[in-house]
N, C-alpha and C positions, 0 to 999 in steps of 0.2 A: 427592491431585492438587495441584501447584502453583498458589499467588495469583499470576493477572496482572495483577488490578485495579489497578496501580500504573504500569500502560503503559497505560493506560486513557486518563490525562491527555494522552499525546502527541498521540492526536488530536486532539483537545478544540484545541493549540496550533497544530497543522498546520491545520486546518478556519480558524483565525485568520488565519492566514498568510497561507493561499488565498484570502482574502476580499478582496486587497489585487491583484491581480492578475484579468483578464477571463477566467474561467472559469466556465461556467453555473452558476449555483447555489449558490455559492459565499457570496456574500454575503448570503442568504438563508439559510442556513444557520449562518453564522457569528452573525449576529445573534440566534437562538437561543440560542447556549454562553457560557458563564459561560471564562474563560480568563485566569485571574488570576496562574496558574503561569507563564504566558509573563512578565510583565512580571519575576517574579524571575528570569527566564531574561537577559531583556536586561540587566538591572539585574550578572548574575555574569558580564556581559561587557563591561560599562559601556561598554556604545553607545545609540547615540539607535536609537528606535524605527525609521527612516528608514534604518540601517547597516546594525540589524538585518535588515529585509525585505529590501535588496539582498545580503548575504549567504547566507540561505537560502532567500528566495521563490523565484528561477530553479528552483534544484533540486528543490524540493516542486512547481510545477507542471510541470516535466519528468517528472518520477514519474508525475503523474495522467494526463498526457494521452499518453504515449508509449504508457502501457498499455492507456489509450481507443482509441487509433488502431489500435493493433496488430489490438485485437480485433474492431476493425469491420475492420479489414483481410482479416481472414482469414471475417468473414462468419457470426462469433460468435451464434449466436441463444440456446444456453441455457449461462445463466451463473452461475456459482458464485463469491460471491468474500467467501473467508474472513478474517475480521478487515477488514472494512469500514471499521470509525469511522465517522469524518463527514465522508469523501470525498463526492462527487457526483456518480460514475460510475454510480449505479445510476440516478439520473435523467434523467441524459444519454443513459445505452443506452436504456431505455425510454421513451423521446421516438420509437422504431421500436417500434409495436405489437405485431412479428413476433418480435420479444427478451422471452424468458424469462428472470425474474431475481431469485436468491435471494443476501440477504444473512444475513451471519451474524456474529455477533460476542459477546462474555461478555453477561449478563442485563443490565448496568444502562446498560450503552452502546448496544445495541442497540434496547430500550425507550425509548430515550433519543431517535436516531434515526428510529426510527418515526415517534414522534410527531411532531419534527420535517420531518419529509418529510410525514407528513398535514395538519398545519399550511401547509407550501407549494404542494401540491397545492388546498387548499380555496379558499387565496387565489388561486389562479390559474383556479379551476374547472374541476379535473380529475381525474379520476379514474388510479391503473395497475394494473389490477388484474395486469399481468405482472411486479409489481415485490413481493416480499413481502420477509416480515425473520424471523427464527429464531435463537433464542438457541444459539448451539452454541459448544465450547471446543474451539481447533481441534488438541487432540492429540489432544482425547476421539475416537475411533475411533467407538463407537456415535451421540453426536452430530450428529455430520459425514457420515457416512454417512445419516443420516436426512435431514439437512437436501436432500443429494443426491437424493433418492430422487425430489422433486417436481420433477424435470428429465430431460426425455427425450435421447436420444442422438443425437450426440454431446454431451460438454458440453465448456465453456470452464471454466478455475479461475483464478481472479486472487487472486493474495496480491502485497498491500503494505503495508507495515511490519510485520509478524507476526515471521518467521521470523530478523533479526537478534536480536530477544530474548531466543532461546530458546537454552539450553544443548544441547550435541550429542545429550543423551538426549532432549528435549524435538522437537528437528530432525528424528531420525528417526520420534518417533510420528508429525509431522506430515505429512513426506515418505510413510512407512506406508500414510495415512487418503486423498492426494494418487492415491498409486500403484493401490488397491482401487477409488476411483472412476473411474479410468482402464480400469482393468481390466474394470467393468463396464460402463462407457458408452464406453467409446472418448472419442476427443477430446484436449485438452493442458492444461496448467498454465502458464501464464505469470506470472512475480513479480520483481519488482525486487528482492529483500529478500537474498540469497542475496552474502555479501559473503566477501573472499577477502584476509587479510592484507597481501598482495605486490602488489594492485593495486583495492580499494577504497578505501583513506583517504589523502588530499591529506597531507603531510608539514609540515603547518603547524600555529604555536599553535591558529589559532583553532579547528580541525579535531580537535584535540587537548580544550580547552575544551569543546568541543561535548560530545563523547564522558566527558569527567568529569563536566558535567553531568549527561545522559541517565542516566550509574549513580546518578547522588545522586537521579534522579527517580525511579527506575522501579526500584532495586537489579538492575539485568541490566547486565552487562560486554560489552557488545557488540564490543572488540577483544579479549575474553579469546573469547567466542563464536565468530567469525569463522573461517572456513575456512585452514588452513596455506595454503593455493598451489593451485592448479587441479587437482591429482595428488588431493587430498586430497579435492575435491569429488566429482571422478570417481568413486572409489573408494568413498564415503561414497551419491552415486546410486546407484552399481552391486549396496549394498546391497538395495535396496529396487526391484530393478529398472527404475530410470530413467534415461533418457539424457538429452540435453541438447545445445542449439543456443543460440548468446550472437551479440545486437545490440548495436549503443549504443543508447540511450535516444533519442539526438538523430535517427536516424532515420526513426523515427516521429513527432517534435516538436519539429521546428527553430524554429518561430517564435514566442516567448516571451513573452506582453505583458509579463509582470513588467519583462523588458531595456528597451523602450520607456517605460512607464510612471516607471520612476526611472532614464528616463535613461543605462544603463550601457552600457560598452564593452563591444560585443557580442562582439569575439574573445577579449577577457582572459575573459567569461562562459562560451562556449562551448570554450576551452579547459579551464577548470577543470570544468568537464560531462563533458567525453570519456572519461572514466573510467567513469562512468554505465552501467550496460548491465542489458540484460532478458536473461533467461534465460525459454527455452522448455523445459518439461521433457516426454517423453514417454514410452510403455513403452519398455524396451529392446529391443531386436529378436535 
């Protein structure tokens, strides 16, 4: 079985990130994690901490909340969301008593998590008990399948950041373990992560930077990864029996504090967003 504990750290940086912009929980969370990796992050792009965040905060909280929105949009009660980190979605859904909600992610992040979340919970005096956590590896089939099992039908699947990491053999166990839960509960998959050569990555250095980094952090090639062209994703679904419907992200989560907060030109931001987009996947018919 492959080590992913080396994309482990991303979140740990993103949870950072997110702490810096008005999203529930966020900051509360952040203050928990140790995130030391980030600063040699800024430090390989020699910007000030302040360049940094306007660079990639919009797009991390666009991620988090389109995929929030989405799901309450459609009235999401039992939810699955594989490779978790130290987002904040599961606190935020379960802030509705009526959402069922299982997190999952490797053994020392997930542990990690928990505790974090019962930490914020205690200070705030409360309890979720619709909110649990489960160690699972999300290509491992018997895992994931398990972790599913404490959720009634339909369910919701949310992946974000997982599935860019992962090489094509790695994509399709995960797509595989997606489609079986499907298949037994009904319901969809919804994930940002699902990226497409010819129309995910901005044609710029620092885009480019970014992406040399992330290999030297985590050893996964996320443009060698990436989908040839939309033909390619189809066909690669079609494996695994799943179809597929594409939003932008903006959407679902046009109004950004990040963009207020520092300030920025909202059109040059939300230009450089519209590429963005959520993919809904479901059985093929």
């Amino acid at each position: 079985m492959p080590n992913f504990n080396k994309i482990s750290p991303t979140a740990r940086g993103i949870a950072y990130l997110r702490s810096f912009a008005d999203i529930p929980y966020a900051k509360e969370i952040s203050a928990r994690v140790r995130v030391g990796w980030l600063r040699v992050f800024i430090g390989f792009f020699g910007f000030s901490l302040k360049k940094a965040l306007a660079l990639f905060l919009p797009g991390s909280e666009l991620r988090l909340l389109s995929i929030t929105n989405l799901l309450k949009s459609k009235g999401a009660k039992n939810i699955l969301e594989i490779g978790s980190g130290l987002a904040s979605r599961g606190l935020i859904m379960t802030e509705d008593p009526a959402v069922n909600y299982i997190e999952t992610d490797l053994p020392k992040i997930i542990e990690q998590k928990e505790k974090i979340v019962k930490n914020i919970l205690l200070k705030l005096s409360q309890t979720r008990n619709n909110l649990k956590f489960i160690a699972a590896d999300a290509t491992d089939e018997d895992e994931i399948l398990l972790a599913a099992k404490g959720l009634a039908s339909p369910v919701a699947i949310c992946l974000e950041g997982v599935m860019q990491y992962l090489n094509r053999e790695e994509k399709l166990c995960l797509a595989k373990n997606v489609q079986k839960i499907l298949k037994e509960k009904g319901g969809f998959c919804v994930t940002s992560d699902i990226e497409i050569k010819n129309q995910s990555f901005n044609n710029n250095q620092t885009e480019k930077n970014k992406y040399r980094f992330l290999k030297i952090l985590t050893g996964r090639n996320n443009l060698k990864n990436a989908f040839k062209d939309e033909n390619d994703l189809r066909s690669f679904l079609g494996e695994v029996g799943l179809q597929m419907e594409t939003h932008k992200q903006l959407e679902f989560a046009s109004d950004l504090s990040s963009i207020k907060i520092f300030n920025l030109d909202t059109e040059k931001v939300r230009r450089a967003l519209e590429i963005k987009k959520l993919f809904i996947l479901r059985l093929a018919e």
